[in-house]
DOLO-842141 format. One record per residue (C-alpha): residue number from 1; residue in three letters; x, y, z. Coordinates in nm, 4 decimals. Example, Ala and Ser with C-alpha at 12.3 -4.5 7.8 and 13.67 -1.06 7.14 Angstrom:
<fivexs>
FIVEX  num  residu         X         Y         Z
FIVEX    1     ala    1.2300   -0.4500    0.7800
FIVEX    2     ser    1.3670   -0.1060    0.7140
</fivexs>
This chain:
<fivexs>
FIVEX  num  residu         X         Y         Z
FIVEX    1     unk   16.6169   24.2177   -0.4387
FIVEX    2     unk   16.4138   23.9227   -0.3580
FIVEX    3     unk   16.4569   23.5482   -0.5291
FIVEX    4     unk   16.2855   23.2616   -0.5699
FIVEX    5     unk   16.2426   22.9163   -0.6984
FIVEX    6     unk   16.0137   22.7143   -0.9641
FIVEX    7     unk   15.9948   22.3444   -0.9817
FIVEX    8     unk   15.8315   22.0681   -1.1770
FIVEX    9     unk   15.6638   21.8548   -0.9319
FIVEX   10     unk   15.8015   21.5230   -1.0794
FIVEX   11     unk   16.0756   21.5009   -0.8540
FIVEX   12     unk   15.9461   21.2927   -0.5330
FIVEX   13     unk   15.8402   21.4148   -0.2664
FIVEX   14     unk   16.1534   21.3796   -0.0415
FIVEX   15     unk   16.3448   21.5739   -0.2418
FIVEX   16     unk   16.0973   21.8640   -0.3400
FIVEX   17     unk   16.0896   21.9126    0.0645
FIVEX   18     unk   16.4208   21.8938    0.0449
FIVEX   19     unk   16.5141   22.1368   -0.2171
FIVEX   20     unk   16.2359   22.3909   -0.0402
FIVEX   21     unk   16.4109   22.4007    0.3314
FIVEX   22     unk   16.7780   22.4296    0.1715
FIVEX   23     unk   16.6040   22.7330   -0.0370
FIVEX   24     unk   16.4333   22.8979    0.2087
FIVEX   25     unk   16.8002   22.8364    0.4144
FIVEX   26     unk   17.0017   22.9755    0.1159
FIVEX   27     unk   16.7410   23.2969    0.1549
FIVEX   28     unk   16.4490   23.2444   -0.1212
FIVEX   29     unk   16.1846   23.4141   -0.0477
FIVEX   30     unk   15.9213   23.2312   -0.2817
FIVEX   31     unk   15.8358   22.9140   -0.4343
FIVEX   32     unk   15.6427   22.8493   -0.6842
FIVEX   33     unk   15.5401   22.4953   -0.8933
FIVEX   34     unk   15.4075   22.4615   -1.2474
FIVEX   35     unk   15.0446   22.3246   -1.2379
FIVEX   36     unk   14.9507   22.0900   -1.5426
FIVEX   37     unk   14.6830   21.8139   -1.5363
FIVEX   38     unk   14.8472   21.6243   -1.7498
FIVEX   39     unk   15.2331   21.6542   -1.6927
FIVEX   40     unk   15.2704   21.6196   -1.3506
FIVEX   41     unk   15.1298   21.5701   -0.9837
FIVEX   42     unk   14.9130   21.8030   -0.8331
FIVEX   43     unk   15.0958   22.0686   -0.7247
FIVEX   44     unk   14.8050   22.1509   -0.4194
FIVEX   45     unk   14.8998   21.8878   -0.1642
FIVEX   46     unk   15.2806   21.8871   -0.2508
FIVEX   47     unk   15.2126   22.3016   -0.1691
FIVEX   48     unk   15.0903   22.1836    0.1676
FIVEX   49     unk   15.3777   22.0094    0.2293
FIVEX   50     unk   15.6024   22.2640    0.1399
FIVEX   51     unk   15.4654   22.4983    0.3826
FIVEX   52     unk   15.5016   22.3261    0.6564
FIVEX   53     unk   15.8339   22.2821    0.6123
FIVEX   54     unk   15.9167   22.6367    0.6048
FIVEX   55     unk   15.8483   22.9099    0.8372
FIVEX   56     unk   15.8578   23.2219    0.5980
FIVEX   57     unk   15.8376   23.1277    0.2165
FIVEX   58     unk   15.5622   23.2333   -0.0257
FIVEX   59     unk   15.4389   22.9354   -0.1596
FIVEX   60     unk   15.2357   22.9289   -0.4968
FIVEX   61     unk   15.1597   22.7971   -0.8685
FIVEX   62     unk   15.3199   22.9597   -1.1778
FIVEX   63     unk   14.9880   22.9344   -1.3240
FIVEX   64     unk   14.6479   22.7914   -1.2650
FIVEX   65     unk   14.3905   22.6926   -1.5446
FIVEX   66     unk   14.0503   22.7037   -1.3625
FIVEX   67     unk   13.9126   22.5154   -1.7098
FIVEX   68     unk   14.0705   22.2057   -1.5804
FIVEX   69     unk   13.9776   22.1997   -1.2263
FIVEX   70     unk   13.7011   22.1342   -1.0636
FIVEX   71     unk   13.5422   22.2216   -0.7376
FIVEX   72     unk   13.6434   21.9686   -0.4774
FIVEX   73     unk   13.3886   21.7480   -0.3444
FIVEX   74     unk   13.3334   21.8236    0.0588
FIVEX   75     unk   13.3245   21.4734    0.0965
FIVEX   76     unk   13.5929   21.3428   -0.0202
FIVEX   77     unk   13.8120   21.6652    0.1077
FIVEX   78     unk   13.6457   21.6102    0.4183
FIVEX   79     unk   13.7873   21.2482    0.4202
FIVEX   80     unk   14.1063   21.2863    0.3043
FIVEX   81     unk   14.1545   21.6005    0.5068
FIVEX   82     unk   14.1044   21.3492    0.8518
FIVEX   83     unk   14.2928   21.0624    0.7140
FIVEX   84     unk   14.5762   20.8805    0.9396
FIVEX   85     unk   14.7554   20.7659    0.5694
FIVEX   86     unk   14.9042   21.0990    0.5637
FIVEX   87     unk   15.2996   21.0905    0.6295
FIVEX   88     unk   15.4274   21.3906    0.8469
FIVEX   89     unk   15.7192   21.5221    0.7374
FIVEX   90     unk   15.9768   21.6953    1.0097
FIVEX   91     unk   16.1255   22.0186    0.9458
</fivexs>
């Protein structure tokens, strides 16, 4: 049997990073985050973060509606994707 996790990304970041390596410590094999443009943070970068704090986890959203995104602008991923604000977070 395999287990996993789902959270709300509302708690901060600290902690969702937090609550991912004692998962993945406890055994979960996935982990997944609810995706609403209007609730709560972007689940995408917080997903980033997740993963590289874990070494085998499957990391995902509960669901995705493609109505309210929109295709990223290669600038401004470019950018943000090079910037020195980003924190690193240890494992």
């Amino acid at each position: 049997m395999q287990f996993g996790f789902t959270l709300k990304p509302e708690h901060d970041i600290d902690r969702t990073l937090a609550l991912t390596r004692q998962a993945e410590a406890a055994g979960f094999e996935y982990g997944w985050l609810f995706d609403s443009h209007v609730l709560w943070r972007d689940p995408y970068p917080l997903l980033t973060l997740m993963a590289g704090v874990t070494e085998r986890m499957r990391l995902g959203t509960c669901v995705t509606n493609p109505g309210t995104r929109e295709r990223p602008d290669p600038q401004l991923t470019r950018e943000s994707s090079t910037s020195s604000s980003f924190r690193s977070y240890p494992k």
